[in-house]
ZAKOL-917425 format. One record per residue: chain; residue in three letters; residue number from 1; x, y, z of N, C-alpha, C, O in turn. Coordinates in nm, 2 decimals. Layout:
   chain   res     n     n.c1     n.c2     n.c3    ca.c1    ca.c2    ca.c3     c.c1     c.c2     c.c3     o.c1     o.c2     o.c3
       A   ALA   NUM        X        Y        Z        X        Y        Z        X        Y        Z        X        Y        Z
...
//
This chain:
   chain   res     n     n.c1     n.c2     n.c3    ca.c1    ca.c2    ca.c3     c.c1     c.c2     c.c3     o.c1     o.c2     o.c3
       A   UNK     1     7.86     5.34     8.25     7.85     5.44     8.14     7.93     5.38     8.02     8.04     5.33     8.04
       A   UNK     2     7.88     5.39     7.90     7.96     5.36     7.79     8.03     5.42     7.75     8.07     5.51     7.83
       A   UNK     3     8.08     5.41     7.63     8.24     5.45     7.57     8.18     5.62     7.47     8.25     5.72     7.43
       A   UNK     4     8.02     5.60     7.44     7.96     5.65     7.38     8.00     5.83     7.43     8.05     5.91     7.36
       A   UNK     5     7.95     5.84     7.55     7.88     5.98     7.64     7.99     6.02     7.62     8.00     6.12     7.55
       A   UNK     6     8.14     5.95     7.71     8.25     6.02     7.69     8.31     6.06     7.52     8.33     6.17     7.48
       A   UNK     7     8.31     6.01     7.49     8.31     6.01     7.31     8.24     6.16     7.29     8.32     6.26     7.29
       A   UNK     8     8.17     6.18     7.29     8.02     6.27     7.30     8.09     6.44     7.36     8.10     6.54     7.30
       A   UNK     9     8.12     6.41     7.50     8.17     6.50     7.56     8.33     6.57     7.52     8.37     6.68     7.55
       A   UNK    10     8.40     6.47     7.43     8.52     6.49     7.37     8.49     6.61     7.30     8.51     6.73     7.32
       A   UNK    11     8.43     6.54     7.20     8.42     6.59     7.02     8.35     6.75     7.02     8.36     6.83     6.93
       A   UNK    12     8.24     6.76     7.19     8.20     6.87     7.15     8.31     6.96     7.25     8.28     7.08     7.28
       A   UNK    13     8.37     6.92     7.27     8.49     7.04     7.37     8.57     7.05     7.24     8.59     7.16     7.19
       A   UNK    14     8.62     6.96     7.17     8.73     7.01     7.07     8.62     7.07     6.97     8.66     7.18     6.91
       A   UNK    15     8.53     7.04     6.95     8.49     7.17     6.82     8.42     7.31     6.86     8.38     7.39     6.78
       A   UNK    16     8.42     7.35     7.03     8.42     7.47     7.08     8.58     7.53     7.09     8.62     7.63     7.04
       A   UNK    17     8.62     7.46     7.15     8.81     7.48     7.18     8.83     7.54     7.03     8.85     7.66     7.01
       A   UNK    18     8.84     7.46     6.95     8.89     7.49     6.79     8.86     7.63     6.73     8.94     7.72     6.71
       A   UNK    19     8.72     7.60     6.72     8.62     7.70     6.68     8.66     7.84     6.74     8.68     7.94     6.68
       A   UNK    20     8.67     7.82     6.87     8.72     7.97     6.95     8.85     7.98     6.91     8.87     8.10     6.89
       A   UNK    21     8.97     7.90     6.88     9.10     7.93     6.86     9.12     8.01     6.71     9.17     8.12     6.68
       A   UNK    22     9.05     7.90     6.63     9.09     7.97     6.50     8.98     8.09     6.43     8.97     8.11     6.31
       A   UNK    23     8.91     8.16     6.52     8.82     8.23     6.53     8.90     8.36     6.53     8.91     8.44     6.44
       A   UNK    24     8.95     8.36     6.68     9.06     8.47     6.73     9.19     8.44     6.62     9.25     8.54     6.59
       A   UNK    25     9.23     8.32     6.57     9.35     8.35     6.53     9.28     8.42     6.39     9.38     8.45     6.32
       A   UNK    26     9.22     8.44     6.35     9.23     8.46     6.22     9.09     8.62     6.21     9.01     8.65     6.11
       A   UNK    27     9.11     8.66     6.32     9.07     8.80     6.32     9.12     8.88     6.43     9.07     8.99     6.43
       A   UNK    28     9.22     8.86     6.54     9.29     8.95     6.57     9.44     8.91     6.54     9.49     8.80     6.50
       A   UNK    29     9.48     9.04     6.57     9.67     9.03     6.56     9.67     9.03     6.72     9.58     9.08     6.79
       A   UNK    30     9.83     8.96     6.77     9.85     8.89     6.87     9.88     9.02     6.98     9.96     9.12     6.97
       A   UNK    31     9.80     8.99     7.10     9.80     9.13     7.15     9.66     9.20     7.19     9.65     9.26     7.30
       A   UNK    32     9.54     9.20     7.09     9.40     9.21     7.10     9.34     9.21     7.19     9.37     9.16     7.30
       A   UNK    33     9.25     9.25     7.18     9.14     9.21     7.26     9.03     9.31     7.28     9.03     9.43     7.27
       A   UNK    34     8.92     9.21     7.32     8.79     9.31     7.31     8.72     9.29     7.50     8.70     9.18     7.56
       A   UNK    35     8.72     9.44     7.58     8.66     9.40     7.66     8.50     9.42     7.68     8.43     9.52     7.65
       A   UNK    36     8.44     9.28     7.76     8.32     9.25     7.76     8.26     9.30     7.89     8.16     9.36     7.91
       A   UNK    37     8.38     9.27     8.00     8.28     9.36     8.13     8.49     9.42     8.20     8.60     9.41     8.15
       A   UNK    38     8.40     9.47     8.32     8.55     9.50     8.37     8.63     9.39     8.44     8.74     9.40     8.48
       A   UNK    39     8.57     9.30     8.45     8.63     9.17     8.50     8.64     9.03     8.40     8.65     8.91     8.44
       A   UNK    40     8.63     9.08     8.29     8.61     8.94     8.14     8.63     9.04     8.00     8.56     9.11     7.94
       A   UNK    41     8.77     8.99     7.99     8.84     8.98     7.85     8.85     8.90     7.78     8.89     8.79     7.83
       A   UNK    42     8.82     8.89     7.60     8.92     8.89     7.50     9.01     8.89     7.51     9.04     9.00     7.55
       A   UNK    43     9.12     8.82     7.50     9.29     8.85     7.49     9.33     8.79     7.42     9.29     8.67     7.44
       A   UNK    44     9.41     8.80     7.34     9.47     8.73     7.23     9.58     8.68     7.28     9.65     8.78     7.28
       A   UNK    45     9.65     8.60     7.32     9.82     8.56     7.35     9.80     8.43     7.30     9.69     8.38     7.28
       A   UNK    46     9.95     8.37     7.27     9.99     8.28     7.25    10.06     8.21     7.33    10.13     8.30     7.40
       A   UNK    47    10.10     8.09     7.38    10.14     8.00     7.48    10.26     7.95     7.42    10.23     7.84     7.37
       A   UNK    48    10.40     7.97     7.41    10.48     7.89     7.32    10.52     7.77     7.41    10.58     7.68     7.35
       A   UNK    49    10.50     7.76     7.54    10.52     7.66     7.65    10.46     7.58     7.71    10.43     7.48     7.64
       A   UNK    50    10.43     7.58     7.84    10.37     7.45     7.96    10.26     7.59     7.99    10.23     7.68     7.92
       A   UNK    51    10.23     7.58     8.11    10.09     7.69     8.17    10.18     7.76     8.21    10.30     7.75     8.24
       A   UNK    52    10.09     7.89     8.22    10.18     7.97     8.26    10.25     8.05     8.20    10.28     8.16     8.24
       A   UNK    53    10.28     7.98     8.07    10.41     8.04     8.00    10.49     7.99     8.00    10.58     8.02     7.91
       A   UNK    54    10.52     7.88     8.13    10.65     7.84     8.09    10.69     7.76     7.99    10.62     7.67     7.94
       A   UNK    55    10.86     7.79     7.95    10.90     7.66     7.84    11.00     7.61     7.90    11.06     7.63     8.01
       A   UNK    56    11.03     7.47     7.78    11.15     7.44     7.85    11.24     7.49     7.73    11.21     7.50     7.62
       A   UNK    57    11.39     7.52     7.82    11.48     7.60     7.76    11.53     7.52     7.66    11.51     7.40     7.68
       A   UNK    58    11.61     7.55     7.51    11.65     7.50     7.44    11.62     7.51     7.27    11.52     7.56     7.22
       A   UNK    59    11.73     7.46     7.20    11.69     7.43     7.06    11.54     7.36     7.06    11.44     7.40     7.01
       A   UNK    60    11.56     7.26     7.12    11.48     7.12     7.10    11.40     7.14     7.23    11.43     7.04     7.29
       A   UNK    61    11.35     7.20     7.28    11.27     7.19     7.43    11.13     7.21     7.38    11.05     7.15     7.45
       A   UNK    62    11.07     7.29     7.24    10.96     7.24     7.23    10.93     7.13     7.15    10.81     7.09     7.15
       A   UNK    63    11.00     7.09     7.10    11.00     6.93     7.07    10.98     6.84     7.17    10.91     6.74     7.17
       A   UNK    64    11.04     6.86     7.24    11.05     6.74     7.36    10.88     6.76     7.42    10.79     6.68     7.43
       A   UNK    65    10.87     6.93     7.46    10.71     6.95     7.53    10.60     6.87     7.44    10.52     6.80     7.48
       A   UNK    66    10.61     6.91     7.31    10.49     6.83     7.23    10.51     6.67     7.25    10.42     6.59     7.29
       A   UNK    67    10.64     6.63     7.20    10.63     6.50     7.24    10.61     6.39     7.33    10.58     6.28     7.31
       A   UNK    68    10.65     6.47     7.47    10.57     6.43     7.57    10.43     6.47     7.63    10.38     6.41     7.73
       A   UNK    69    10.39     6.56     7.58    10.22     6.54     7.54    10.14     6.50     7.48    10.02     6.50     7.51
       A   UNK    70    10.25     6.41     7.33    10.15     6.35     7.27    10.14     6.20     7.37    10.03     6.17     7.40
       A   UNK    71    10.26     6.10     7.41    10.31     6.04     7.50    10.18     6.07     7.61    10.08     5.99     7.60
       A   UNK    72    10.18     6.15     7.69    10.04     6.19     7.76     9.92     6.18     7.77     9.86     6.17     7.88
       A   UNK    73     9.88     6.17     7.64     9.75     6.19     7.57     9.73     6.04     7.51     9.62     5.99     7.50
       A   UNK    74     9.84     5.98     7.48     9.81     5.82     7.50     9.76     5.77     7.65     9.65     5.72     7.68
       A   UNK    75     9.85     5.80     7.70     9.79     5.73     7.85     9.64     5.77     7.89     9.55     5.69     7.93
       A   UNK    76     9.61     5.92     7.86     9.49     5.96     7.95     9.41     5.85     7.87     9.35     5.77     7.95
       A   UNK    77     9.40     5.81     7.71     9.29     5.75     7.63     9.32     5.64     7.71     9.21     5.62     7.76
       A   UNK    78     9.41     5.56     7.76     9.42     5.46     7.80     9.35     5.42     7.92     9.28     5.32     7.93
       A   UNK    79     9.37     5.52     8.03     9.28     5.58     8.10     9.17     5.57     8.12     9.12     5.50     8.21
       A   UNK    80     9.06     5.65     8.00     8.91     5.63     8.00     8.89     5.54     7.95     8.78     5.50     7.98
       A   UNK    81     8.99     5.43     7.85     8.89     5.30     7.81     8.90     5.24     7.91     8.79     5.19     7.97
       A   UNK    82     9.00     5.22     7.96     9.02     5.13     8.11     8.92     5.14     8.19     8.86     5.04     8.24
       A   UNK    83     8.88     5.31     8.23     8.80     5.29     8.34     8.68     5.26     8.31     8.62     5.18     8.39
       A   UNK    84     8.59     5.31     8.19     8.49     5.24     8.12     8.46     5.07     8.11     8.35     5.01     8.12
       A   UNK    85     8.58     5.02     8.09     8.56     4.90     8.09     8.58     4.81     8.25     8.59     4.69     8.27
       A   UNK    86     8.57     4.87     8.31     8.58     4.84     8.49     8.49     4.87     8.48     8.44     4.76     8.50
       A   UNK    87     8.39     4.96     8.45     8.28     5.02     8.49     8.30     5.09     8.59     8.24     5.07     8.70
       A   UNK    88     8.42     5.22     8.56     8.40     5.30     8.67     8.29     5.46     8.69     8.23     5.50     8.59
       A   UNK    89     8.29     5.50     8.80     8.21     5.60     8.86     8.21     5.66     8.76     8.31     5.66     8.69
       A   UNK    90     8.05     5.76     8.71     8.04     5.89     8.64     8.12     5.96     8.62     8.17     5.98     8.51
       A   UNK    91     8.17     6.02     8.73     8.19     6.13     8.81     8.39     6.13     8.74     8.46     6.22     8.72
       A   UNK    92     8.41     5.96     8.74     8.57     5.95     8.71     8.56     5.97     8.56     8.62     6.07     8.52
       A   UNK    93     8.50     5.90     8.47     8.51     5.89     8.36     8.47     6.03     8.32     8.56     6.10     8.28
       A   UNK    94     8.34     6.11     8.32     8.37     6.24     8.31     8.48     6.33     8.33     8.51     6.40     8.24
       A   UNK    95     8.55     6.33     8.42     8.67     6.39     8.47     8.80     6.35     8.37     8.89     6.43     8.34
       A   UNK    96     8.81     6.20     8.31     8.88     6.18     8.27     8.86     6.26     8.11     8.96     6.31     8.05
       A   UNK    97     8.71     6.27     8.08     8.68     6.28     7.91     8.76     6.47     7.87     8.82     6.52     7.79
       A   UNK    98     8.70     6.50     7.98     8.74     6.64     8.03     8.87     6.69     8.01     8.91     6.79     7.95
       A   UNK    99     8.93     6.59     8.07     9.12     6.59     8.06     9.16     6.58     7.93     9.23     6.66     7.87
       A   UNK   100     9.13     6.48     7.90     9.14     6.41     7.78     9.13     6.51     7.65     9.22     6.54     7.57
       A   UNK   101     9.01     6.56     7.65     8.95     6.72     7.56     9.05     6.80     7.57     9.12     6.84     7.47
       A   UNK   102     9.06     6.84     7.71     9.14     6.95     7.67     9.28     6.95     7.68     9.33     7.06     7.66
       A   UNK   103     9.40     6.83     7.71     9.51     6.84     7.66     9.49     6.76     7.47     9.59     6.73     7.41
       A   UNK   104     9.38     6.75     7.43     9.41     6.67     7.30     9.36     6.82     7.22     9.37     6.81     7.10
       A   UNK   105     9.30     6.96     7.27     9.28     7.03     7.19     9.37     7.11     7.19     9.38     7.16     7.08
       A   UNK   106     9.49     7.16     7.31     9.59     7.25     7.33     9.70     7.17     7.23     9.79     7.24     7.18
       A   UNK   107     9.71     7.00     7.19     9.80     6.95     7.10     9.78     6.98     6.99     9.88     7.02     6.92
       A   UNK   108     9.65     6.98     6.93     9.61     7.04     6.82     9.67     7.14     6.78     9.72     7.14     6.67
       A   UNK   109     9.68     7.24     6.85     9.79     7.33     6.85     9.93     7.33     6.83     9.99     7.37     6.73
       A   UNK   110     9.99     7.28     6.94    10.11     7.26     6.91    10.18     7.20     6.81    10.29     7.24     6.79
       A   UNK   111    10.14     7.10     6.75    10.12     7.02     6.63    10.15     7.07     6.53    10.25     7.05     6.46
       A   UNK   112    10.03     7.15     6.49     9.95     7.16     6.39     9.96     7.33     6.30     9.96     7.36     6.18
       A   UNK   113     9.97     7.41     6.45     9.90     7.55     6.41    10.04     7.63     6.38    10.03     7.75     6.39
       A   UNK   114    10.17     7.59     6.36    10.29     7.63     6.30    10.27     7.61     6.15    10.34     7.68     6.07
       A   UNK   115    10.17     7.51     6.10    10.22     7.43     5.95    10.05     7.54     5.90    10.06     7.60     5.79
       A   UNK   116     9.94     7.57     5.96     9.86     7.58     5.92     9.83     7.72     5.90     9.77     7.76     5.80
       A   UNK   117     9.88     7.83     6.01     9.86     7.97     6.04    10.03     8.04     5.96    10.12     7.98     5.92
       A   UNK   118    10.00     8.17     5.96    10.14     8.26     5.94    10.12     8.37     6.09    10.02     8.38     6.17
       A   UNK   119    10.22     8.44     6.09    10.25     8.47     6.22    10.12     8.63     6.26    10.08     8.72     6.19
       A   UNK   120    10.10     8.61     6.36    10.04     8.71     6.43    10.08     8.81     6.46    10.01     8.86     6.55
       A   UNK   121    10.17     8.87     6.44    10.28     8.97     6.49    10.23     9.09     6.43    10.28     9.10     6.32
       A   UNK   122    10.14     9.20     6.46    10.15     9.30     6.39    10.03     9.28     6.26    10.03     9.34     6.15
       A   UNK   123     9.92     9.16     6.31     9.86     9.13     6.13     9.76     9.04     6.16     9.79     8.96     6.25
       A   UNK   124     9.65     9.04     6.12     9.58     8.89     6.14     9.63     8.79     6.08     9.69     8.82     5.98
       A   UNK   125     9.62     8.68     6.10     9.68     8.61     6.07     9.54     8.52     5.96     9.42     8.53     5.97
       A   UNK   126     9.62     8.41     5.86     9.57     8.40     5.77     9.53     8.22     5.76     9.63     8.17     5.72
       A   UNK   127     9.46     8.14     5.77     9.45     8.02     5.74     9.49     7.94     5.64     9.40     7.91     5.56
       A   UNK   128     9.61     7.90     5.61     9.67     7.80     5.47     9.72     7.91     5.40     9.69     7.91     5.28
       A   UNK   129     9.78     7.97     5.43     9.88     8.10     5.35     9.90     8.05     5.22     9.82     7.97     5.19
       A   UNK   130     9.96     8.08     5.14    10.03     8.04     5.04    10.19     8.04     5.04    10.27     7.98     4.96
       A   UNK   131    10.22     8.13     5.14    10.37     8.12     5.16    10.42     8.03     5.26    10.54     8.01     5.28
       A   UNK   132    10.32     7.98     5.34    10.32     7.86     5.42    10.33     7.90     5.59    10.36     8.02     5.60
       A   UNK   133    10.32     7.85     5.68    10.30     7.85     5.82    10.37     7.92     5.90    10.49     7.91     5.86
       A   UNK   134    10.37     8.00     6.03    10.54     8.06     6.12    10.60     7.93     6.17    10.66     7.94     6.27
       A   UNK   135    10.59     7.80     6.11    10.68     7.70     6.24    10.65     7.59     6.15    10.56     7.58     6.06
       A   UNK   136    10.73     7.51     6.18    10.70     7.35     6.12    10.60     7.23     6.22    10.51     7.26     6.30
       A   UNK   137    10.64     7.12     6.20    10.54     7.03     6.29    10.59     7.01     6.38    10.71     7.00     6.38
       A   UNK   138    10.49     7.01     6.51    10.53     7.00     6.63    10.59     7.12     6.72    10.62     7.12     6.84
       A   UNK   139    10.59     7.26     6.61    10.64     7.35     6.71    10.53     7.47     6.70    10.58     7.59     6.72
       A   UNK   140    10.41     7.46     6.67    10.28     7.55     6.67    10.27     7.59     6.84    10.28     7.52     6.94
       A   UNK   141    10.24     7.76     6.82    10.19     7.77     6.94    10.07     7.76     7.00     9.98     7.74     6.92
       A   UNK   142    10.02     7.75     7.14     9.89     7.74     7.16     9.81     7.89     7.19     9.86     7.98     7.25
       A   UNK   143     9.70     7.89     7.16     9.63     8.00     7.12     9.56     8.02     7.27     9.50     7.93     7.32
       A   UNK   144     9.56     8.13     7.32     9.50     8.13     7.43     9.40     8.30     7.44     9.46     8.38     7.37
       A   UNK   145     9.31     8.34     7.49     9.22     8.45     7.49     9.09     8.50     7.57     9.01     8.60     7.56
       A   UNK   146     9.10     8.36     7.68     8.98     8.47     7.79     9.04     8.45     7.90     9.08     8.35     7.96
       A   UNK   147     9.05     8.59     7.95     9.12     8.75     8.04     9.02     8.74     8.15     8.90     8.75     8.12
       A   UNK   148     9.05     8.71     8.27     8.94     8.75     8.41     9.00     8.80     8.49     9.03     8.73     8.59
       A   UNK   149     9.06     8.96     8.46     9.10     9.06     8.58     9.00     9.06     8.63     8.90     9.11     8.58
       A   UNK   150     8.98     8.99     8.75     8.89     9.02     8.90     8.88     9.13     8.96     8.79     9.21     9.00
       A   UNK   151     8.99     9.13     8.98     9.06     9.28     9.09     9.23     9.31     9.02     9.33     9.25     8.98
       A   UNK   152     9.17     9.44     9.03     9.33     9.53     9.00     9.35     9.62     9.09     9.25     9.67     9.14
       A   UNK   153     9.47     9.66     9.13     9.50     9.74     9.24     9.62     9.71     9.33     9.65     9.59     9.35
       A   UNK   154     9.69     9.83     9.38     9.78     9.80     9.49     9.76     9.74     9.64     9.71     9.80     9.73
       A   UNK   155     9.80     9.65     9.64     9.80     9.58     9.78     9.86     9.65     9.90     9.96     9.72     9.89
       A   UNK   156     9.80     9.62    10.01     9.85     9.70    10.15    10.00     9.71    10.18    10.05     9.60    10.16
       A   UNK   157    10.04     9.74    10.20    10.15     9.75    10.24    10.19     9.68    10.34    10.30     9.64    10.35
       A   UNK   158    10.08     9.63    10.47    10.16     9.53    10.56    10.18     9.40    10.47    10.25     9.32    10.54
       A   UNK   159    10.15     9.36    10.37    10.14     9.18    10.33    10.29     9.21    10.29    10.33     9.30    10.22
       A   UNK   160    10.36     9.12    10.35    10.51     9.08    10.30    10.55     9.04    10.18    10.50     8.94    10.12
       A   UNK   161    10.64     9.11    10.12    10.70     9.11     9.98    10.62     9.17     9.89    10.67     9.23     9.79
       A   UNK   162    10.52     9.15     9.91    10.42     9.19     9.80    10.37     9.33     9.81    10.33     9.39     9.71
       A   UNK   163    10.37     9.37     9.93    10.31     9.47     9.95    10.35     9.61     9.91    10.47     9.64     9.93
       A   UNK   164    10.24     9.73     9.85    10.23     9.81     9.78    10.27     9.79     9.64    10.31     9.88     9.57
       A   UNK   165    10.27     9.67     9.58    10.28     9.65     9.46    10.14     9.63     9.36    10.04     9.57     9.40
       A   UNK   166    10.15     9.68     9.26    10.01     9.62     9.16     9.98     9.49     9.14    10.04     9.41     9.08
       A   UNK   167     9.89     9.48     9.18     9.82     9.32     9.17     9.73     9.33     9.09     9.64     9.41     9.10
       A   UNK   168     9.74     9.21     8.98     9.57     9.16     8.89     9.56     9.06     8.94     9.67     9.01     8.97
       A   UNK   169     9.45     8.98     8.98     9.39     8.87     9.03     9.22     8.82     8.93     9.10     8.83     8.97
       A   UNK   170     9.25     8.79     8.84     9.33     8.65     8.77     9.43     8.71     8.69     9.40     8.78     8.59
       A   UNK   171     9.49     8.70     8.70     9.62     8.75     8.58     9.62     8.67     8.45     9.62     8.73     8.34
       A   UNK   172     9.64     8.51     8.46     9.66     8.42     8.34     9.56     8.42     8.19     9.44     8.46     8.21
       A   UNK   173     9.57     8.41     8.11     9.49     8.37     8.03     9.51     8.26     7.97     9.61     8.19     7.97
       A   UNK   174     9.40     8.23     7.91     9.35     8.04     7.90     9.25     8.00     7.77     9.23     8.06     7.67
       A   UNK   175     9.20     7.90     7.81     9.18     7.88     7.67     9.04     7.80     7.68     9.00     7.84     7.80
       A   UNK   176     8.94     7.71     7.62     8.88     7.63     7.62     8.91     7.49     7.69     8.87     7.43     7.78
       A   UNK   177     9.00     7.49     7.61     9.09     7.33     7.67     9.14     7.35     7.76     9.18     7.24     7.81
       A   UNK   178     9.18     7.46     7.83     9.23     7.49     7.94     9.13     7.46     8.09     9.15     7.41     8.20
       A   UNK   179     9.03     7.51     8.04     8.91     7.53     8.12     8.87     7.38     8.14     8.82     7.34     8.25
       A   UNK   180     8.89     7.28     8.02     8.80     7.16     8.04     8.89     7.10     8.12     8.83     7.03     8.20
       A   UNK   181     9.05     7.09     8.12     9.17     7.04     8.21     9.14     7.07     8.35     9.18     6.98     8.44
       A   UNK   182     9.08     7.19     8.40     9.04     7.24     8.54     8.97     7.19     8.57     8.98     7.12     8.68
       A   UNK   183     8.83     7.19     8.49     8.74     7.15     8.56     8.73     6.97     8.59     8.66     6.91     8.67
       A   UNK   184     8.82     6.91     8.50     8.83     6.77     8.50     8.92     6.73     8.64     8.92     6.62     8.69
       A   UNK   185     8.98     6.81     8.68     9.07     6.80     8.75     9.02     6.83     8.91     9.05     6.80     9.02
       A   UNK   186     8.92     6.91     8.85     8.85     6.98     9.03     8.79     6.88     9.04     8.84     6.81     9.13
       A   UNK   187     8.68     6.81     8.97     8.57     6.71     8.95     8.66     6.57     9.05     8.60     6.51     9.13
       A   UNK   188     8.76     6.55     9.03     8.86     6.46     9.07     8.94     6.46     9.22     9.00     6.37     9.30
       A   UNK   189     8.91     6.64     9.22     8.99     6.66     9.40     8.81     6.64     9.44     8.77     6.55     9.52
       A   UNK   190     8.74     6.71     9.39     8.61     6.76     9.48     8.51     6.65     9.52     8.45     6.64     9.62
       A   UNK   191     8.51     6.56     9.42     8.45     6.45     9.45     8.52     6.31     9.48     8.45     6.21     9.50
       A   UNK   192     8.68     6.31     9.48     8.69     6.22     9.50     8.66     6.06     9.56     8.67     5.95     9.50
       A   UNK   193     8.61     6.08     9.67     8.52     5.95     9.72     8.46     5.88     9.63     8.45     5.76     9.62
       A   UNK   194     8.40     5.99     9.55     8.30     5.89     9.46     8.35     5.88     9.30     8.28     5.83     9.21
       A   UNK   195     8.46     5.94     9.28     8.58     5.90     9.18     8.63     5.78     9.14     8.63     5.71     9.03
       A   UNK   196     8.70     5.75     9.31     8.76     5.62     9.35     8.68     5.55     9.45     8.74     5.48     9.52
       A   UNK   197     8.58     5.56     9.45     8.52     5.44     9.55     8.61     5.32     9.59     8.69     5.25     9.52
       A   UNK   198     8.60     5.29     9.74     8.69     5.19     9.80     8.62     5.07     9.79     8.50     5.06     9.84
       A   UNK   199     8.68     4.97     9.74     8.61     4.86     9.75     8.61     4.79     9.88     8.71     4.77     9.95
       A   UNK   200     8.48     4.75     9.90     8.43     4.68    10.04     8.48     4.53    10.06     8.45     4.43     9.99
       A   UNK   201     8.59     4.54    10.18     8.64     4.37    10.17     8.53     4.29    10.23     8.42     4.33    10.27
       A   UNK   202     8.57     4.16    10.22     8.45     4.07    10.27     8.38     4.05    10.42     8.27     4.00    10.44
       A   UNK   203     8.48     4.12    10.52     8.45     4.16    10.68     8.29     4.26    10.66     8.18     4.24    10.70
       A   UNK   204     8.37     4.40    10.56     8.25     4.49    10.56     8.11     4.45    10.47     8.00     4.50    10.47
       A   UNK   205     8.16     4.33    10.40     8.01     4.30    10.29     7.96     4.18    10.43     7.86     4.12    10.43
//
């Protein structure tokens, strides 16, 4: 496969990822949301951390998170040219372009969307303010908004620790680039064999 398809598969994950981010950012306030069925939400949240939510603690902790994402996002590029130029498996280099898409569209964010947005708190937020951005470079949060409560409800009471407590199942909310990180990643457990194909020593040829 060439350098092309992956190329290809990039540019249109970051201009859906985008497209959805600053779509939501700039017609809900932070909090929103529109529901579509009872199991698929709209949600507006913002990500100031790692998945999850989490951060790392500190003055400087999201500095350090962006900067070793951007650090990250070198290697993965490094990654697909490499394996393109091996001429590796479909199956790897899709997986990689995937990866690739969506931690370079969640940077976009982090980057970027402190210097470019004003805060969502209470307001839609506005594209190139005139009073300028909620954050400087490198400390933008990531925009995140589709909600898949599966199931809500109290759990039985025999399941240990948990039990009789309220449960949502999906709980998290995520993003585009979130989604393309997953599926790049399942593509990589699920098909492995044919990811990493083992090369045949000279006994087996």
């Amino acid at each position: 496969m060439s350098l092309k398809k992956p190329i290809l598969i990039i540019i249109l994950i970051l201009l859906v990822d985008q497209i959805s981010k600053i779509y939501v950012k700039t017609h809900f306030s932070l909090g929103d949301g529109v529901k579509v069925f009872d199991w698929f939400q709209f949600l507006f949240v913002e990500n100031e951390g790692m998945a999850w939510g989490a951060k790392i603690p500190g003055e400087y902790g999201k500095l350090i998170l962006t900067t070793f994402r951007l650090f990250a996002i070198v290697g993965i590029a490094y990654w697909l040219w490499d394996s393109v130029r091996k001429g590796g498996s479909k199956v790897l280099i899709v997986a990689i372009a995937l990866i690739f898409a969506g931690a370079f569209g969640n940077i976009i964010d982090s980057v970027f969307y402190g210097l470019i947005f004003n805060d969502s708190h209470h307001q839609v937020a506005s594209m190139f303010p005139p009073e300028g951005g909620y954050g400087t470079l490198f400390h933008g949060k990531v925009v995140d908004m589709l909600y898949f409560p599966l199931w809500k409800g109290y759990l039985p009471e025999w399941i240990p620790f948990w039990g009789g407590k309220f449960f949502t199942f999906f709980d998290p909310v995520f993003n585009i680039a979130d989604m393309s990180i997953s599926t790049g990643v399942g593509l990589l457990i699920a098909f492995n064999k044919r990811a990493f194909p083992k090369k045949k020593t000279e006994e087996e040829e």
